[in-house]
Residue, then its C-alpha position, 0 to 999 in steps of 0.5 A: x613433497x612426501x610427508x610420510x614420515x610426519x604424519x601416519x596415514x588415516x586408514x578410511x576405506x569405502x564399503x558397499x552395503x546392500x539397499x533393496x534394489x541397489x548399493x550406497x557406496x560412501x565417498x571415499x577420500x581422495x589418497x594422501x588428502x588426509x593424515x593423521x597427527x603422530x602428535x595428537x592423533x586427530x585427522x588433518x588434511x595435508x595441504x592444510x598442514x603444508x600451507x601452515x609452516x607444518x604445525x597441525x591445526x588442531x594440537x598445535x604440534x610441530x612436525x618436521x620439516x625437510x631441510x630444503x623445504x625448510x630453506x624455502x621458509x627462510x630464504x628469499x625465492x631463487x637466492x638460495x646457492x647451494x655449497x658442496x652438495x655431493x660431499x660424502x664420507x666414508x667408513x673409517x671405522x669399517x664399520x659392518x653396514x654402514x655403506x648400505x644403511x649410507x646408501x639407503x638414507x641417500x635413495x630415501x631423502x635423495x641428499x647426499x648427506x644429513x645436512x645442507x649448507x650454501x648462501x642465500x638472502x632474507x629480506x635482501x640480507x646476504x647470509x650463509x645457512x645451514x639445515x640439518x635434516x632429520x630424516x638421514x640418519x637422525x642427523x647424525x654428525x659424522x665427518x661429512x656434515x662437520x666438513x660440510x658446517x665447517x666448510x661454510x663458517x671458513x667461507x662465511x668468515x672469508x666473506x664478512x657473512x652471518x651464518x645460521x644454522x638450524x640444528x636438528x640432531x641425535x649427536x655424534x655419528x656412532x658408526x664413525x666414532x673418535x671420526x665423528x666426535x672430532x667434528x665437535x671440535x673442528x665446528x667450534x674451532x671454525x666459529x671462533x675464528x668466525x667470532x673473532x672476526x666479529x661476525x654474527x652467529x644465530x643457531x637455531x634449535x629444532x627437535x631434537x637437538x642432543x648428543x654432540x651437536x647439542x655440545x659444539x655448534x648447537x649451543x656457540x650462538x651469538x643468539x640462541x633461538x628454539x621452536x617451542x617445545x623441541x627437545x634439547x640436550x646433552x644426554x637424551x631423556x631416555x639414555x638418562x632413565x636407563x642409564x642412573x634410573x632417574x625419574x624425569x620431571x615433566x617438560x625437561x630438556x624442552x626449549x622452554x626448560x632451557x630458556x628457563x635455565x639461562x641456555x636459550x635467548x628465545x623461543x620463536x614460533x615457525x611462523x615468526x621466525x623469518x622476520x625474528x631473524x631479518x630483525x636479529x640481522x639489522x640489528x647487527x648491521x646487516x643490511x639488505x637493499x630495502x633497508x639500506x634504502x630505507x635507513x639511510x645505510x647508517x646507524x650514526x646520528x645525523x649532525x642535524x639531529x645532534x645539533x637540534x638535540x644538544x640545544x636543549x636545556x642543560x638538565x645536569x644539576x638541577x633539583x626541583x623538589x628542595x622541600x623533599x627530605x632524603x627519607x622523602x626520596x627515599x620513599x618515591x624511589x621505592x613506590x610501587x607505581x614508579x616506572x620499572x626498567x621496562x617502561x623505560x625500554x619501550x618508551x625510548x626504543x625501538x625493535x627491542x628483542x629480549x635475550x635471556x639467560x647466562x649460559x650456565x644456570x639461569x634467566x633471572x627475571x630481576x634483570x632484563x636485557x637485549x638489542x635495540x635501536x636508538x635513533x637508528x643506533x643499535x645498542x645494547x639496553x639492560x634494566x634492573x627490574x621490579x615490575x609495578x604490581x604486587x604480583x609483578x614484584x615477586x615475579x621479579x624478586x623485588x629486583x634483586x638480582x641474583x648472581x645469573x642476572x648479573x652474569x647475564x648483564x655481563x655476557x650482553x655486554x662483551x655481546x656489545x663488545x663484540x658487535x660496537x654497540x654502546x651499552x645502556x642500563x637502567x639501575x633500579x634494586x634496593x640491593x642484590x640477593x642475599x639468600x643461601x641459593x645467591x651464595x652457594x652460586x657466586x653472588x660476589x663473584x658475580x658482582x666482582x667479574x662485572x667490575x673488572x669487565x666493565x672496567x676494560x669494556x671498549x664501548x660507551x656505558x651508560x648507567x641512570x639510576x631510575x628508582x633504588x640503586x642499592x649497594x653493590x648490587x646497583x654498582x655492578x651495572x653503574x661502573x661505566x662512564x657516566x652516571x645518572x639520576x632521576x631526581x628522587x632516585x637514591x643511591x648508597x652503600x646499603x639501605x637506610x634500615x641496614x645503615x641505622x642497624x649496623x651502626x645505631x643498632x636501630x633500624x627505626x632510624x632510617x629517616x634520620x639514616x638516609x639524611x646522615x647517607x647523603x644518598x640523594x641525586x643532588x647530593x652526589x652531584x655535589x661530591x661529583x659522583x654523578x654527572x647528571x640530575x634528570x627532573x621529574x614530576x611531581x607525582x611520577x608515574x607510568x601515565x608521565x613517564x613522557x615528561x622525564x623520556x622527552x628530558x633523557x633522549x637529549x642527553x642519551x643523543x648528547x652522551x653517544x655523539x660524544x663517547x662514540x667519536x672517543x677512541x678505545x684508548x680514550x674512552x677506557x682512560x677516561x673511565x678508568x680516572x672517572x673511577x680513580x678520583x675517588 
């Protein structure tokens, strides 16, 4: 394969110098075996860079790489089915050379047009995929790359199949205009009938991702994956600078700016990225040959496992620790060595793959979620979290949500929604943000959307107040239909130092506060607010962490068994009277 166009050539010649009676002559290197980065500028040899993923060894840059090649990195070998390979467009604007400039990018690239769409398997797991391919006409989409994207969604939406397109794009196709920029509309338009029919889209984000592309296909994913550092945006950087003389900051509209602020669920290196999305495709119930041998084909819990699981001790109810005060559990809930939602995560679950962001302003680091198993299941795991270290705990805010947590949390769970998967979350915060930033974004709009979409949520929510669960903040996470607590977590309106202060003018009086709350588990469970105490040790830490996971995964097999079998008229009745008693 041709890498002109990713590397400049290193210019190295011999010369013949004159020694006495003959000529040394330096070896010369072989043609096309050495290269030179565009990026860094050092001297690499080619084949070194084909056979790893196209990055140079030395900087640790991206080049591009061609859309069947890139095919080749992503789909099982003699599988790939190619879709409407020879689809050209035309000229509708009649636009002065643009037949030729057409013409010229076909004998470059030897492909009819800038994308190449058909169906193919990884790791064994049917899909269909689309690569766009920046050496036509920067990838621009006119009407025969929309057609052709358009194309396979319809197909993909026939066939009950994922689709992922690799997105690499200057935008709209300027020579064909108003043409060009209905392809925006006709692309989206086709993935949301492929969404209502409840089928997984992954776009995937590649350098450069910009203009028209950027604003439909681009930017519609289930899941939003980016190679590091690739240039996404609407408007290009430079059209930016020329056009209001705005001064940008230092890594703007790459991957890692977008991650930051809430538009991309991942950045997954080259290398990674076959196995990151055969994991993505299993976790949403696309199964390959392999793994269904391997798992059975089901996700459901087998009737042995919930047998042996529901014979275990009933835990609702009980307290232990009869001579701890509130103010007492109060203090537990708060220590700074107190297991985080984290821990909880990666001692009950496995394959978790972390989704960022809200798709409109940011990733909120107080708030942690994404997919994972659970005895096989797919589910769908969202924490509250405030880290067990000092520099961890201002990391993540103390764990105080601000409104793009919550708006993360909420687009994870109509994410669940969309694919069945229960929902489970992890409350821990002494309370949600209040700062002028939290106001000024819509903290109780925010909080107020979670209500009313968990409300009408078709799939089973569970919550477990692990530490804090505090005011409003906790509830926008704890509206589903069970509760519980550990047994020296806290949950109430407000803490006990805003409780003695609103009240009592005095917030020297939060012991006595907490007592008046009655904010303990044991509490609550009295006034039925929740349905179960998890027990804890006496000195709980991430070291016995085990001690309460071994006492919660029974329950958590117990609760799914049960909520998963109800139907949606069931399960949303019943949530809607657990709430109604009130």
């Amino acid at each position: 394969m041709k890498l002109e166009n990713m590397f400049k050539k290193t210019k190295i010649s011999s010369r013949g110098q004159s020694h006495g009676f003959g000529r040394n002559l330096r070896p010369e290197v072989p043609e096309g075996l050495l290269r030179k980065c565009n990026k860094c500028g050092g001297a690499i040899i080619a084949e070194d860079v084909k056979a790893g993923y196209y990055i140079c060894p030395k900087c640790g840059g991206y080049f591009r790489v061609h859309a069947y090649r890139r095919i080749q990195m992503i789909i099982d070998e003699g599988t790939f089915e190619e879709w409407d390979k020879d689809l050209v467009g035309e000229n509708p604007m009649h636009y002065r050379g643009y037949k030729e400039k057409l013409a010229a990018a076909q004998e470059k690239t030897k492909l009819c047009e800038a994308v190449v769409t058909g169906k193919g398997k990884i790791n064994g797991i049917e899909t269909v995929i689309g690569v766009c391919d920046g050496r036509f006409l920067m990838a621009s989409m006119g009407w025969a790359v929309g057609e052709k994207i358009t194309r396979a969604i319809e197909r993909a939406t026939r066939e009950k199949l994922p689709v992922i397109l690799y997105a690499c794009s200057g935008g709209a196709r300027m020579q064909e205009g108003i043409t060009s920029l209905m392809q925006m509309a006709k692309t989206s338009a086709a993935l949301e009938r492929h969404s209502e029919a409840g089928l997984l889209y992954i776009s995937f984000l590649m350098e450069p991702t910009t203009g028209g592309v950027t604003a439909s296909f681009g930017m519609l994913g289930d899941v939003i994956l980016a190679e590091p550092g690739a240039l996404i945006g609407f408007a290009g950087p430079r059209v930016i600078e020329q056009t209001i003389r705005q001064k940008l900051p230092k890594g703007f509209q790459r991957a890692e700016f977008l991650v930051e602020h809430g538009f991309v669920d991942a950045i997954v290196k080259r290398e990674d990225q076959r196995s990151v999305l055969t994991q993505i495709l299993r976790l949403h119930g696309y199964q390959g040959q392999e793994a269904s041998s391997e798992n059975g084909g089901d996700d459901s819990f087998k009737a042995s496992d919930v047998q042996e699981m529901t014979e275990t001790e009933d835990t609702a109810g009980v307290s232990r620790h009869q001579y701890l005060t509130a103010w007492d559990r109060v203090q537990l809930s708060r220590k700074i060595d107190r297991p985080s939602g984290s821990d909880y995560i990666q001692e009950l679950f496995t394959d978790f793959i972390e989704l960022h962001g809200d798709r409109n302003y940011g990733d909120d680091q107080a708030v942690i979620g994404g997919i994972a198993r659970f005895h096989g299941m797919p589910v769908t795991v969202i924490a509250q979290e405030k880290g067990t270290s000092t520099k961890e705990n201002i990391k993540r805010n103390f764990g105080m949500p601000m409104p793009e947590g919550y708006r993360k949390a909420l687009r994870l769970m109509k994410q669940a929604e969309k694919f069945k998967r229960p929902v489970i979350c992890f409350v821990d915060t002494p309370g949600a943000f209040c700062g002028i930033e939290a106001e000024e974004r819509g903290q109780g709009e925010a909080i107020a959307k979670n209500l009313w979409e968990m409300a009408g949520l078709s799939v089973p929510v569970l919550s477990i107040v692990i530490g804090e669960g505090g005011s409003g903040g906790a509830l926008a996470l704890a509206a589903g239909d069970e509760v519980w607590m550990l047994e020296n977590s806290v949950y109430s309106i407000l803490s006990p130092e805003g409780f003695a202060s609103i009240l009592w003018k005095d917030s020297s009086k939060a012991h006595e506060a907490a007592e008046v709350m009655k904010l303990t588990a044991a509490d609550l469970y009295r006034r039925e607010i929740i349905e179960q105490i998890i027990p804890e040790p006496e000195e709980f830490c991430q070291d016995n962490l085990n001690e309460v996971t071994e006492r919660l995964e029974p329950q958590i097999v117990r609760f799914l068994h049960t909520y998963m079998r109800l139907t949606e008229e069931e399960l949303l009745d019943r949530r809607y009277q657990r709430f109604r008693k009130f």
